[in-house]
Backbone as a ProteinNet text record, in pm:
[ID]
protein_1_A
[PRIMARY]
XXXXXXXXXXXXXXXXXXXXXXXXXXXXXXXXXXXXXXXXXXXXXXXXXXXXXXXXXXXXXXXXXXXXXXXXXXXXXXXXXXXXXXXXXXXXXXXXXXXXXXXXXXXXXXXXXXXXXXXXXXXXXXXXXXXXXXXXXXXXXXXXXXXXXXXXXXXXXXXXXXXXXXXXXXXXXXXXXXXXXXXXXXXXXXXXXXXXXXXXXXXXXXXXXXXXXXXXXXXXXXXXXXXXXXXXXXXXXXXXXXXXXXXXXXXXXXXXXXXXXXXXXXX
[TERTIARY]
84.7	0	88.4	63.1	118.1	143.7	170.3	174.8	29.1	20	-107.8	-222.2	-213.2	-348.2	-341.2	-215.5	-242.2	-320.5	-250.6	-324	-448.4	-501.5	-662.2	-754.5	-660	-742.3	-745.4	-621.5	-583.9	-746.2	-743.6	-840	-1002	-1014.1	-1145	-1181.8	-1065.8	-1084.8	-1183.1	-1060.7	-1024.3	-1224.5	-1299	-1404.7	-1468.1	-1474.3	-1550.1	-1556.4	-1452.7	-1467	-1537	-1492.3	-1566.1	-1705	-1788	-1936.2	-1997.1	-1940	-2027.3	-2000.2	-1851.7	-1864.6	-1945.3	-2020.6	-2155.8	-2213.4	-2270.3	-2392	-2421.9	-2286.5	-2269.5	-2238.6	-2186.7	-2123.2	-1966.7	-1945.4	-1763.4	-1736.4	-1810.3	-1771	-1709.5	-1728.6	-1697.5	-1774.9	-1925.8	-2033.3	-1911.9	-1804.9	-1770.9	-1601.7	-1572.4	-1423.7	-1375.2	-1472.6	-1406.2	-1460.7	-1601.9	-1603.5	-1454.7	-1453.9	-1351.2	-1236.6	-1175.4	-1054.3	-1059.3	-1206.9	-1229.6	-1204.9	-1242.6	-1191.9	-1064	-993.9	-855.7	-780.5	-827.5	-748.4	-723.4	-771.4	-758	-820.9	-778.6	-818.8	-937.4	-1066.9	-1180.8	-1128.4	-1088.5	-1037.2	-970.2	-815.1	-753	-816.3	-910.5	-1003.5	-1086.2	-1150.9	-1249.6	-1139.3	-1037.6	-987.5	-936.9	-897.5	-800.3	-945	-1064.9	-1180.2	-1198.2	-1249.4	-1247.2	-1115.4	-1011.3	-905.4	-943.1	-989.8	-992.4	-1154	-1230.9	-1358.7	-1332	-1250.4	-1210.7	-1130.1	-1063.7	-986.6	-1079	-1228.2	-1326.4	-1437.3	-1416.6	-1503.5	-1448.4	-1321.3	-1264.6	-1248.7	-1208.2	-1253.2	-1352.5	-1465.2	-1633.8	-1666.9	-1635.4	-1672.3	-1650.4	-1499.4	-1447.2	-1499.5	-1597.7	-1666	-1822.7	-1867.8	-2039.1	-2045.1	-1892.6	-1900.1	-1934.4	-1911.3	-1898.3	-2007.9	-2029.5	-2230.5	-2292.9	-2259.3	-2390.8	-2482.9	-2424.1	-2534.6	-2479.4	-2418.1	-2375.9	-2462.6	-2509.6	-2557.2	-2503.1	-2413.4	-2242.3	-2329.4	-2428.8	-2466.2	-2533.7	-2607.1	-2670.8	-2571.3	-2476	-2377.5	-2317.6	-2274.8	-2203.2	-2271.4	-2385.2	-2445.7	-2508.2	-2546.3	-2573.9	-2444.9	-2354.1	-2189.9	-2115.8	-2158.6	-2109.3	-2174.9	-2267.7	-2339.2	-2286.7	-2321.7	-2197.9	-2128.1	-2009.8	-1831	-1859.6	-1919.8	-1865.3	-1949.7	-2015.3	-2094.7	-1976.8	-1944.1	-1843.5	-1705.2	-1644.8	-1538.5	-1563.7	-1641.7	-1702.4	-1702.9	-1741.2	-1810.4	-1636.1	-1592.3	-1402.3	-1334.3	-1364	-1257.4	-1320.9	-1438.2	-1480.9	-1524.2	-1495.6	-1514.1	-1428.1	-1302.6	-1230.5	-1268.1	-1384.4	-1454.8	-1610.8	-1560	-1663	-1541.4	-1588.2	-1531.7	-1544.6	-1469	-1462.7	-1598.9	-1657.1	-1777.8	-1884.7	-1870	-2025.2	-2018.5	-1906.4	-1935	-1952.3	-1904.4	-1921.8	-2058.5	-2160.6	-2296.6	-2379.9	-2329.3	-2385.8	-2361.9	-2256.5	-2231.4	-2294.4	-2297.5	-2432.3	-2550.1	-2607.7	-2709.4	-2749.4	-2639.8	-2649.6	-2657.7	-2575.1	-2580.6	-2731.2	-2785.5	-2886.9	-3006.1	-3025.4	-3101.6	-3042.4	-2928.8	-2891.9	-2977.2	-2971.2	-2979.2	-3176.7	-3212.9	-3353.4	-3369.4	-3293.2	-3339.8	-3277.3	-3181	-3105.4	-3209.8	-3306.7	-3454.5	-3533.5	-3563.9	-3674.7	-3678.7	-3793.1	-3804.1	-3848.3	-3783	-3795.8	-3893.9	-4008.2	-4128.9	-4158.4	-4069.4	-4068.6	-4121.9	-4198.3	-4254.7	-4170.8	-4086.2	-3936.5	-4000.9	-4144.1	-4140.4	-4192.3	-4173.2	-4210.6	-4360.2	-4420.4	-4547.8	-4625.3	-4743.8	-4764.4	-4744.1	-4654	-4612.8	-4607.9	-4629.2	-4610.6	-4440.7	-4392.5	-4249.5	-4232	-4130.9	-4067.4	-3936.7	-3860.7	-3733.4	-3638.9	-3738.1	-3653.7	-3641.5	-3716	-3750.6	-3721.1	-3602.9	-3490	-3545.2	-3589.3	-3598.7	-3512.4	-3469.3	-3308.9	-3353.4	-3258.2	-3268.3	-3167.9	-3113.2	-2987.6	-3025.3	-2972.9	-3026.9	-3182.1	-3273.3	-3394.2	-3488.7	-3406.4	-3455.7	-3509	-3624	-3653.7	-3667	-3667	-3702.6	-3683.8	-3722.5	-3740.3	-3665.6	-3583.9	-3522.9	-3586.6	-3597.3	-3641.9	-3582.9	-3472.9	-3330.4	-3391	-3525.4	-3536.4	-3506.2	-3519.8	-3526.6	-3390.4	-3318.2	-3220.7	-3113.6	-3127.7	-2987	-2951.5	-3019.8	-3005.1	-2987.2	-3086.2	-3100.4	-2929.2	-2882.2	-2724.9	-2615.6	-2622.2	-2555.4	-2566.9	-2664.3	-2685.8	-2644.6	-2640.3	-2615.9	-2407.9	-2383.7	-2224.7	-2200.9	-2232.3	-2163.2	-2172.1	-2271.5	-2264.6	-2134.2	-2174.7	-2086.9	-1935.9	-1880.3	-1794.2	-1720.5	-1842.2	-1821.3	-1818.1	-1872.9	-1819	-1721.9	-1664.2	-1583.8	-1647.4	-1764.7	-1837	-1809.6	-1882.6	-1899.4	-2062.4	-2125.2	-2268.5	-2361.9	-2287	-2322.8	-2411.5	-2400.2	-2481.5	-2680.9	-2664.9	-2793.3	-2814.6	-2719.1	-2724.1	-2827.7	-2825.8	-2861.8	-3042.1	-3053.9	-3221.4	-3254.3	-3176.7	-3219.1	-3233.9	-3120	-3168.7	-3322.4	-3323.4	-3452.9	-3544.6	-3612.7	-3730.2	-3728.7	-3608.5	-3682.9	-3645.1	-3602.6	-3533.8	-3603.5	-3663.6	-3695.1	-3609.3	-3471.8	-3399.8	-3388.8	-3390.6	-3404.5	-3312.3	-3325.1	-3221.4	-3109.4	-3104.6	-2951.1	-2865.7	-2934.8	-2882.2	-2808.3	-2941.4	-2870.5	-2720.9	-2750.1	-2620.1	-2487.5	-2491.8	-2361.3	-2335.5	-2431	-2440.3	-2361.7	-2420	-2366.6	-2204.9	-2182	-2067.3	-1928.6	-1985.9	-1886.1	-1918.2	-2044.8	-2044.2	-1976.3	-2018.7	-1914.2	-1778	-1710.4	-1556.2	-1554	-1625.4	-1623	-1673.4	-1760.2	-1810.2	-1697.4	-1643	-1482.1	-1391.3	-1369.5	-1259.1	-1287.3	-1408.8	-1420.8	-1430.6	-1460.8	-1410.2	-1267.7	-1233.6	-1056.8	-1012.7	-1010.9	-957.8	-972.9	-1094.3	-1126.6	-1055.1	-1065.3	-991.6	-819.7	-780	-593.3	-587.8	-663.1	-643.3	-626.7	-779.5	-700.2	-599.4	-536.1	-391.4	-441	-542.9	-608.7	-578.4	-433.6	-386.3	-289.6	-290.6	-193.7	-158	-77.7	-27.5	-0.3	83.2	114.4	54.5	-44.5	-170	-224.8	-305.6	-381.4	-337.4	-183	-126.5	-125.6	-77.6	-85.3	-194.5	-299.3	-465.7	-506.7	-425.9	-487.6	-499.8	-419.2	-395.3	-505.8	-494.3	-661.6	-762.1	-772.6	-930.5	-948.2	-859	-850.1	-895.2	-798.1	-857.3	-984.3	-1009.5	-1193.6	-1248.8	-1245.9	-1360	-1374	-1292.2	-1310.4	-1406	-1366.2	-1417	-1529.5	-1620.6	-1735	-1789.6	-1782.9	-1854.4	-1852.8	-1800.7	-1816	-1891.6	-1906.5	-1981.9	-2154.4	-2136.2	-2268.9	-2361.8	-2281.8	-2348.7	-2440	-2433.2	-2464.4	-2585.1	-2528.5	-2647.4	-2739.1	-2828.2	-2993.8	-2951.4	-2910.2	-2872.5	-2970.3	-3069.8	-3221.8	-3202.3	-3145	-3151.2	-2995.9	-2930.4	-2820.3	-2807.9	-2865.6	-2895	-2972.2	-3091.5	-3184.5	-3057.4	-2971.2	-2895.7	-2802.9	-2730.3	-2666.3	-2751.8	-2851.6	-2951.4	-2946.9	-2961.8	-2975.8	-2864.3	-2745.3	-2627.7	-2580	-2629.1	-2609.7	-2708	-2790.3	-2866.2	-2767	-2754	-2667.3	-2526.3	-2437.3	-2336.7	-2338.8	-2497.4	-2524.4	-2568.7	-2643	-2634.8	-2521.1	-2391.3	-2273.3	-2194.7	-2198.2	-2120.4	-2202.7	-2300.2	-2365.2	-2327.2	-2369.4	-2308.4	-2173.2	-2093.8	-1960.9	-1899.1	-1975.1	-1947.7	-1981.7	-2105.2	-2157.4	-2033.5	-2050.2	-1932.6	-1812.5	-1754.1	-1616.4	-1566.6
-119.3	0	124.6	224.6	309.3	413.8	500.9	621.5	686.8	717.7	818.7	752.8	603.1	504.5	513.7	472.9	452.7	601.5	705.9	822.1	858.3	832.2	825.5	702.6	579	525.6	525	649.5	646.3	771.3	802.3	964.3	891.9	811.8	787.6	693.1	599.9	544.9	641.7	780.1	866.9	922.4	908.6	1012.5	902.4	765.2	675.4	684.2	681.1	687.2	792.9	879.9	1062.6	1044.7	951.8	1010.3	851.5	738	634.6	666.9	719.8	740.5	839.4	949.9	1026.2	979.9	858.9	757.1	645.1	653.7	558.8	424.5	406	292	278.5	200.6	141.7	153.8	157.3	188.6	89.7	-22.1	-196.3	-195	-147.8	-191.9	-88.1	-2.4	70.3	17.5	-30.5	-82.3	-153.7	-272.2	-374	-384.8	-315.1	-303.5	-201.3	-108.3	-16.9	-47.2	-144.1	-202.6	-336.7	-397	-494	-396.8	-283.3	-218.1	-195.2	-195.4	-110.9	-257.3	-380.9	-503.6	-605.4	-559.5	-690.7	-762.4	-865.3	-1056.6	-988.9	-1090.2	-1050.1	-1097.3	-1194.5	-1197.8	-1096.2	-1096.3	-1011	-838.8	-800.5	-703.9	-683	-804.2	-795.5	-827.7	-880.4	-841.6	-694	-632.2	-527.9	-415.9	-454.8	-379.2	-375.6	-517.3	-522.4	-438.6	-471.5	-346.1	-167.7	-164.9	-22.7	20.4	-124.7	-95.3	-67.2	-126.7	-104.4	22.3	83.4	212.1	318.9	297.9	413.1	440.1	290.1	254.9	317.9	327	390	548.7	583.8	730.1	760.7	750.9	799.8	762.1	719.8	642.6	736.3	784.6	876.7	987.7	1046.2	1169.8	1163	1033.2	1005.2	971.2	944.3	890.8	1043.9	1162.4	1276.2	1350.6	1306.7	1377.4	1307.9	1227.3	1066.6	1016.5	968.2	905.8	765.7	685.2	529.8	509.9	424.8	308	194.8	195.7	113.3	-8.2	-79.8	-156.8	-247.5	-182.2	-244.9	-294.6	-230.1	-235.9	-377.9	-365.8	-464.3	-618.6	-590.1	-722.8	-784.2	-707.9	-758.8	-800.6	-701.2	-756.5	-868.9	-912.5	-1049.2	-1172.5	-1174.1	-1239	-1180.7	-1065.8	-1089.7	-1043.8	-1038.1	-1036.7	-1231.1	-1309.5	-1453.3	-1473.6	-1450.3	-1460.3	-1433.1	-1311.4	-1255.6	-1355.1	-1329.9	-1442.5	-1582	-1653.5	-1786.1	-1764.6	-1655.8	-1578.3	-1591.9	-1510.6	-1467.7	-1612.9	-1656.2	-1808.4	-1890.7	-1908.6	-2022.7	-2006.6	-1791.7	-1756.5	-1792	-1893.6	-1986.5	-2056.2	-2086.3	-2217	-2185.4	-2048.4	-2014.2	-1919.6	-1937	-1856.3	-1731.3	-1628.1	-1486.9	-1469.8	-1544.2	-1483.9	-1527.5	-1626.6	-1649.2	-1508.9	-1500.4	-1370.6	-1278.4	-1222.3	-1085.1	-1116.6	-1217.6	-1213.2	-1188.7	-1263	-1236.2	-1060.6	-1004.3	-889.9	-794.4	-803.6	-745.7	-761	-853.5	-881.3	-809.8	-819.8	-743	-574.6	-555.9	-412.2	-357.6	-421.8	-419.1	-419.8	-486.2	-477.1	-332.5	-286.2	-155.4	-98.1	-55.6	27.1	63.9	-52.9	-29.9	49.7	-40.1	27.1	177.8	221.3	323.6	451.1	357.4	475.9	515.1	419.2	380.2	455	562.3	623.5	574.5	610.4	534.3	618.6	546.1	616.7	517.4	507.3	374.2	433	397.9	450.4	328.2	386.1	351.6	359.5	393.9	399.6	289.4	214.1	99.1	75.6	192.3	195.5	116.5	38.1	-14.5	-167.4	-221.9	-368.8	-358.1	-537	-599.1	-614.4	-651.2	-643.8	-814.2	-861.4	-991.7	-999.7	-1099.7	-1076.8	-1045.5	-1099.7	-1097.6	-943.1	-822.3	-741.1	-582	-579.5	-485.6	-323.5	-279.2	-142.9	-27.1	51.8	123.7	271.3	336.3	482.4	580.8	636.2	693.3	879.9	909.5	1065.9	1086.5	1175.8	1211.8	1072.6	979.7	868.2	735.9	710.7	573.2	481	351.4	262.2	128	13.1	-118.5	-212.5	-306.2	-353.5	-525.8	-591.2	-732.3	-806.8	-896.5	-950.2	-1061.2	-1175.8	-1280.5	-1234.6	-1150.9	-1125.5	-1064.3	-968.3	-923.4	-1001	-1066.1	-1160.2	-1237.2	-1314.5	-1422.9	-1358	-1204.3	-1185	-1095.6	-1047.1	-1018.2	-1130.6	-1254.6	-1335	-1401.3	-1400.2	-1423.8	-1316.9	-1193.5	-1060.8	-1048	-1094.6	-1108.8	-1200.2	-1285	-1391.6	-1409.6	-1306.2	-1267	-1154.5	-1067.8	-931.5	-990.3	-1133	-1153.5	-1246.5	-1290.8	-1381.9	-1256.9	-1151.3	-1058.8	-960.5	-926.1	-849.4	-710.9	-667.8	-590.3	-610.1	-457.6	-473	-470.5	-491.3	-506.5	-351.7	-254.2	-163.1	-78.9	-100.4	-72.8	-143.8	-283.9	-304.5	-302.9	-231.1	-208.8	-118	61.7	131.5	110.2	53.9	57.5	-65.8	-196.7	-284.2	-252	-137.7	-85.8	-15.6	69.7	132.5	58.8	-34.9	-35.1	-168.1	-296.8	-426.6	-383.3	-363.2	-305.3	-189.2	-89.4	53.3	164.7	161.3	288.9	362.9	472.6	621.4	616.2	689.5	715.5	754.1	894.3	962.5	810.4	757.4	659	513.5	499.6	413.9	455.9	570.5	587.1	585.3	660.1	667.4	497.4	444.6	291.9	215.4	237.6	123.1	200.8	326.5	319.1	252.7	215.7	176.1	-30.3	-37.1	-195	-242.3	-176.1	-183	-242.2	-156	-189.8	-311.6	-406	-505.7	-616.7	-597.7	-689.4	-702.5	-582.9	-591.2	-688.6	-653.1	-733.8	-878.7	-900.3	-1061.7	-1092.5	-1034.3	-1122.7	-1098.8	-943.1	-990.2	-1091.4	-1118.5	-1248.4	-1344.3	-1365	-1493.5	-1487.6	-1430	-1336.6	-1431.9	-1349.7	-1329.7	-1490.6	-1576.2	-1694.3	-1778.2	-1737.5	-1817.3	-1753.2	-1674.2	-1633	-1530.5	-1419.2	-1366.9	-1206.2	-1158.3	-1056.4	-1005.4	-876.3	-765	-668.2	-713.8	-563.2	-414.7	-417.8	-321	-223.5	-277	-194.1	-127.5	-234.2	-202.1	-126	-80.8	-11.8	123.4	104.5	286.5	324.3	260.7	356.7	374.8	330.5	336.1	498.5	577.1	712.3	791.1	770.6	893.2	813	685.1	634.3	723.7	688.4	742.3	942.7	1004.1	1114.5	1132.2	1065.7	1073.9	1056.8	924.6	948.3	1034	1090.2	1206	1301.9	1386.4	1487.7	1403.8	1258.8	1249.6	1251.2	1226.3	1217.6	1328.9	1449.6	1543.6	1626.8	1581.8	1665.6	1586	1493.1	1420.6	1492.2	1510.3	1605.8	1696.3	1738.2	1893.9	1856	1780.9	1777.4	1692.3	1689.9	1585	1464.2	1388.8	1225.8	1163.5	1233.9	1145.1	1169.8	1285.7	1332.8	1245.7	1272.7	1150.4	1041.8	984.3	841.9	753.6	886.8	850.9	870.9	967.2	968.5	871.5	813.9	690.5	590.2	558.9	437.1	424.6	542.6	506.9	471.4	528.2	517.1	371.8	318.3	176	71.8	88.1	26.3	33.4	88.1	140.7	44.8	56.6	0.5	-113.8	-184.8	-322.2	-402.3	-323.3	-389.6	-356.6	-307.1	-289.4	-407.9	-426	-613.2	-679.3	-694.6	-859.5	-854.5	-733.6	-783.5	-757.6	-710.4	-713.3	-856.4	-927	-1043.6	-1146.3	-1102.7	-1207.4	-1236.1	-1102.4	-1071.7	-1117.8	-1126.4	-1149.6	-1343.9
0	0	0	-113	-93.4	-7.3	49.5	137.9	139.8	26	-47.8	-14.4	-37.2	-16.6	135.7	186.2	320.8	422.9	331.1	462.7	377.9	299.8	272	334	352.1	460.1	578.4	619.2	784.6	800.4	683.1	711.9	732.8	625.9	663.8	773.2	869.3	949.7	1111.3	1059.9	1181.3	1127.9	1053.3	1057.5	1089.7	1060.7	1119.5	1256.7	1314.8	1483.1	1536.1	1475.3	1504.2	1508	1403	1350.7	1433.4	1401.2	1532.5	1661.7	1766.9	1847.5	1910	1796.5	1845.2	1833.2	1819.9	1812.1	1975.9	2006.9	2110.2	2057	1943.9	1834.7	1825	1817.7	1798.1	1677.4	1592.8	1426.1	1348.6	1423.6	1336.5	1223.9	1222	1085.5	997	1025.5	913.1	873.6	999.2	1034.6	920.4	927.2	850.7	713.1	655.6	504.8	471.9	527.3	486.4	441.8	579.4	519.8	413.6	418.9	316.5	194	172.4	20.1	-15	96.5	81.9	42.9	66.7	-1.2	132.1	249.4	372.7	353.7	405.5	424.2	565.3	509.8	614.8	751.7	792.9	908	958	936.8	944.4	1002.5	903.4	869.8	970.6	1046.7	1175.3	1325.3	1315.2	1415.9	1485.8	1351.7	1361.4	1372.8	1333.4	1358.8	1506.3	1560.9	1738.4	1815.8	1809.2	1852.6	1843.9	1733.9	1741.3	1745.9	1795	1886.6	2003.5	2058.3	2217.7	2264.6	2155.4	2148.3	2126.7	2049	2052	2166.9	2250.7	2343.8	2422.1	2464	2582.8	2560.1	2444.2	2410.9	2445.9	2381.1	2452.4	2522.1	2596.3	2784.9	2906	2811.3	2919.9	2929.9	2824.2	2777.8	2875.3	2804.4	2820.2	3002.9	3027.5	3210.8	3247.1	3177.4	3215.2	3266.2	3163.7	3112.7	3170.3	3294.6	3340.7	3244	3182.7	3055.3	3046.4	3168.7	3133.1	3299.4	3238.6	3332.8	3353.2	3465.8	3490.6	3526.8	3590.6	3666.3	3546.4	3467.4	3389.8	3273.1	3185.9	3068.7	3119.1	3256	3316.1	3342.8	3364.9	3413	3225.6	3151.6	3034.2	2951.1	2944.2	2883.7	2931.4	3049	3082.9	2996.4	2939.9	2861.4	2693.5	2690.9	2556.6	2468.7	2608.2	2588.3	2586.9	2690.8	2638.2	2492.3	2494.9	2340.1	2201.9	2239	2110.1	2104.1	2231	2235.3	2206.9	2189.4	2117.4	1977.8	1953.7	1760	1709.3	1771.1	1751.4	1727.7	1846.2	1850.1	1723.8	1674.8	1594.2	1465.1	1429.3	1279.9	1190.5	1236.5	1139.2	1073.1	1129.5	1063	959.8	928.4	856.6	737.6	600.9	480.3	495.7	440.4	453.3	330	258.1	195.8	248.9	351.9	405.5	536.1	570.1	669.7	612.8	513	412.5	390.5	396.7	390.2	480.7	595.8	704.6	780.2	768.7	768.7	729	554.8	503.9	560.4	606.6	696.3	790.5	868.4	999.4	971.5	879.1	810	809.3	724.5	681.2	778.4	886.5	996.2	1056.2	1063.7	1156.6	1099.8	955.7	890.7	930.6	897.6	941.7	1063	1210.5	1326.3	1299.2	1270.5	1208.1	1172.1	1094.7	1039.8	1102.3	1193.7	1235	1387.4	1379.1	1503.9	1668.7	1713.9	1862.3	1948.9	1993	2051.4	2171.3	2278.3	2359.9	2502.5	2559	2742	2833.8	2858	2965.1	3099	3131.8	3264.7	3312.5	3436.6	3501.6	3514.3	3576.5	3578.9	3722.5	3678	3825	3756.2	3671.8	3653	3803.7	3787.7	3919.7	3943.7	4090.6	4126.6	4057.1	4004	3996.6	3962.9	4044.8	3998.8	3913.4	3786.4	3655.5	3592.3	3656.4	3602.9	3720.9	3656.2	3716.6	3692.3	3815.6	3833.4	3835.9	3762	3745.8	3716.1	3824.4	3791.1	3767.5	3690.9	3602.5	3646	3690.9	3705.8	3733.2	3636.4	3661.7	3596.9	3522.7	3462.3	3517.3	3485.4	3570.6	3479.5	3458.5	3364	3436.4	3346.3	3397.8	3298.6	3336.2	3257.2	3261.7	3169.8	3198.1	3121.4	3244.7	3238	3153	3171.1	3129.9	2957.2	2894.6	2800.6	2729.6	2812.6	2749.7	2770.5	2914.8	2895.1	2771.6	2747.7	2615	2514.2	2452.8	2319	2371.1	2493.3	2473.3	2419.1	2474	2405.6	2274.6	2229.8	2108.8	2021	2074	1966.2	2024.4	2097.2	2105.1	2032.8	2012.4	1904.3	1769.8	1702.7	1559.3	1598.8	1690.3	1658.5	1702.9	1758.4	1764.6	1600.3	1540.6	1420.4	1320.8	1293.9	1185.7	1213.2	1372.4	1395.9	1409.8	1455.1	1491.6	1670.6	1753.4	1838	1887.2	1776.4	1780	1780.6	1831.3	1894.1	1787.2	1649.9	1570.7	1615.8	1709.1	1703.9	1899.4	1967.3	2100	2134.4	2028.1	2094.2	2052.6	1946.3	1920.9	2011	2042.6	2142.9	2255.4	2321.4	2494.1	2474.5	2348.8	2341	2309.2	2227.5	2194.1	2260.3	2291.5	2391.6	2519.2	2558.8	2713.1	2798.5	2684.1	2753	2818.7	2776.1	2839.6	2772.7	2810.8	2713.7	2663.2	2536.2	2459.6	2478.7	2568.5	2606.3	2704.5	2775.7	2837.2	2781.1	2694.8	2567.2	2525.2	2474.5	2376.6	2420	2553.6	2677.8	2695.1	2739.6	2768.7	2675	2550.9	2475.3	2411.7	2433.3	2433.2	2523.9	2610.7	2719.4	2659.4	2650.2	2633.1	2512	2373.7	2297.5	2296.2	2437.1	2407.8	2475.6	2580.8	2646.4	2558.8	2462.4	2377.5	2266.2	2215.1	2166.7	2233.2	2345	2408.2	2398.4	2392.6	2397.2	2287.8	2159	1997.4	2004.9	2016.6	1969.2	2048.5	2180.6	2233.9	2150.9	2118.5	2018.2	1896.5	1828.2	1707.3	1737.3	1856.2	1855.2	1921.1	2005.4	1998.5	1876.3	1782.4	1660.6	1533.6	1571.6	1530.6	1406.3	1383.4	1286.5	1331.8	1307.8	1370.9	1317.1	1239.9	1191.7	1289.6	1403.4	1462.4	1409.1	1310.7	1250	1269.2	1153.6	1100.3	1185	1284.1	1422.8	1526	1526.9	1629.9	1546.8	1419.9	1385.6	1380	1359.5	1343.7	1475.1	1623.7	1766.3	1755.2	1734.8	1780	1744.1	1569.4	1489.3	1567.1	1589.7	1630.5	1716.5	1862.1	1990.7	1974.9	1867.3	1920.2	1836.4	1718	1640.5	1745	1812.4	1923.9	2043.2	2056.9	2174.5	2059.8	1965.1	1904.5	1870.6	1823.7	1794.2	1933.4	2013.3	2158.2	2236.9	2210.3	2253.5	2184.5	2079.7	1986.3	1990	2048.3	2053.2	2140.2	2258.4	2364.2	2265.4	2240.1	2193.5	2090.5	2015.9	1879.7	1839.7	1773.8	1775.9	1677.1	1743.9	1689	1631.7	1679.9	1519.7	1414.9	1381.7	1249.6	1157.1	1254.8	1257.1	1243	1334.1	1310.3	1134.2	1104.2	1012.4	885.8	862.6	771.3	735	838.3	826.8	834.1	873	826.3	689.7	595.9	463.3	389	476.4	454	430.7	529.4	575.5	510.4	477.1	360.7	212.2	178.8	64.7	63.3	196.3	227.6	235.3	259.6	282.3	157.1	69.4	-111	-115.9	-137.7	-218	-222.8	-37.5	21	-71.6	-22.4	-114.1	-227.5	-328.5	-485.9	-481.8	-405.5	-424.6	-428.9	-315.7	-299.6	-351.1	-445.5	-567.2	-652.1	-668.9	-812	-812.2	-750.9	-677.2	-678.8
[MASK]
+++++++++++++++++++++++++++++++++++++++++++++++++++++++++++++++++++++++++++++++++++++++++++++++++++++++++++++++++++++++++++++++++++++++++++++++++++++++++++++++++++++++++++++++++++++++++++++++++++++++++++++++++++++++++++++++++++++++++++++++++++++++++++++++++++++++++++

């Protein structure tokens, strides 16, 4: 790769981090098509994606911890379910071809992209439901909501182990899942799933660097632009109306998600 190629893909890495980390996203749905264009092996491509999920996760964490918009209790008790999810996806996407994942990828693309559009009109408040264990009462600042574990636990591990098998940190289908099955408000969502992100990261790249699917190089010079994109997208999130945001890259991501499939017909 030339010089010229290389800092046009160091540039658009660095705006990826900037524009998902105002989303409360790790920027994997953009990570690894990106470098799939620039000529990486899909493996290769989704590891070095999870690394510099965990480098955008910790950027906007440190921002959104700021603004109280993470809900530490909850990120934590659902990411234990799946960080092991992803690390299973990581360790055993050997055993799947780089074009059946470039499909499934598109896939997943393609579902963001929907929730991506699709306006969130969710009543987060508990109400007079009856008390039962499974169904976690949580309050974040002026915010109240109800969380119901029988439900999110599982659909968390099941959504770590695709986002560990394509090298995503899922976080593209985190923030419409805290909102519309879960019920947490949005601003909470977004802080939230920025911090879970990087834990659901950590457990594919493990999987990932166990089965030996790892370019240091690469992955160490893009730590720096990720690291400071995501400070400037998450600070800038504060401030500005992420619906309008969100709905633009939905279409975005529809678009991005036909290009894989016939790219990958064709090919």
């Amino acid at each position: 790769m030339s010089a010229l190629t290389f800092g046009l893909f160091y540039l658009v890495m660095f705006l990826v981090a900037s524009v998902f980390s105002a989303l409360g996203q790790g920027g994997g749905v953009l990570y690894t098509p990106v470098q799939l264009f620039f000529g990486f092996e899909f493996h290769m491509a989704a590891t070095t994606s999870l690394l510099l999920i965990i480098v955008t996760s910790l950027s906007a964490t440190l921002v959104f911890h700021k603004a109280a918009m993470v809900d530490w209790p909850l990120a934590i008790v659902l990411e234990s379910l799946t960080t092991t999810g992803a690390f299973l996806g990581g360790l055993y996407s050997g055993h799947f071809s780089g074009r059946f994942l470039t499909y499934l990828f598109a896939g997943v693309i393609a579902v963001a992209a929907f929730f991506m559009v699709k306006r969130f009109d969710m009543q987060t408040r508990c109400g007079d439901k009856p008390s039962v264990f499974y169904r976690w009462r949580r309050r974040v600042g002026l915010e109240t909501y109800c969380v119901n574990l029988a439900l999110a636990l599982p659909i968390s591990f099941i959504a770590g182990g695709v986002s560990g098998l394509i090298g995503v940190s899922g976080g593209i289908l985190k923030v419409p899942m805290l909102v519309l099955l879960f019920g947490v408000p949005m601003n909470i969502a977004v802080g939230s799933s920025a911090f879970m992100v990087g834990l659901t990261a950590t457990g594919g790249f493990a999987g990932h660097l166990a089965a030996g699917h790892f370019d240091w190089q690469i992955a160490l010079a893009l730590v720096p632009g990720i690291f400071l994109g995501a400070q400037i997208g998450s600070r800038t999130s504060v401030k500005v109306d992420k619906s309008k945001m969100k709905v633009f890259f939905g279409y975005f991501l529809a678009v991005l998600a036909a290009f894989l499939a016939i790219r990958t017909v064709l090919l």
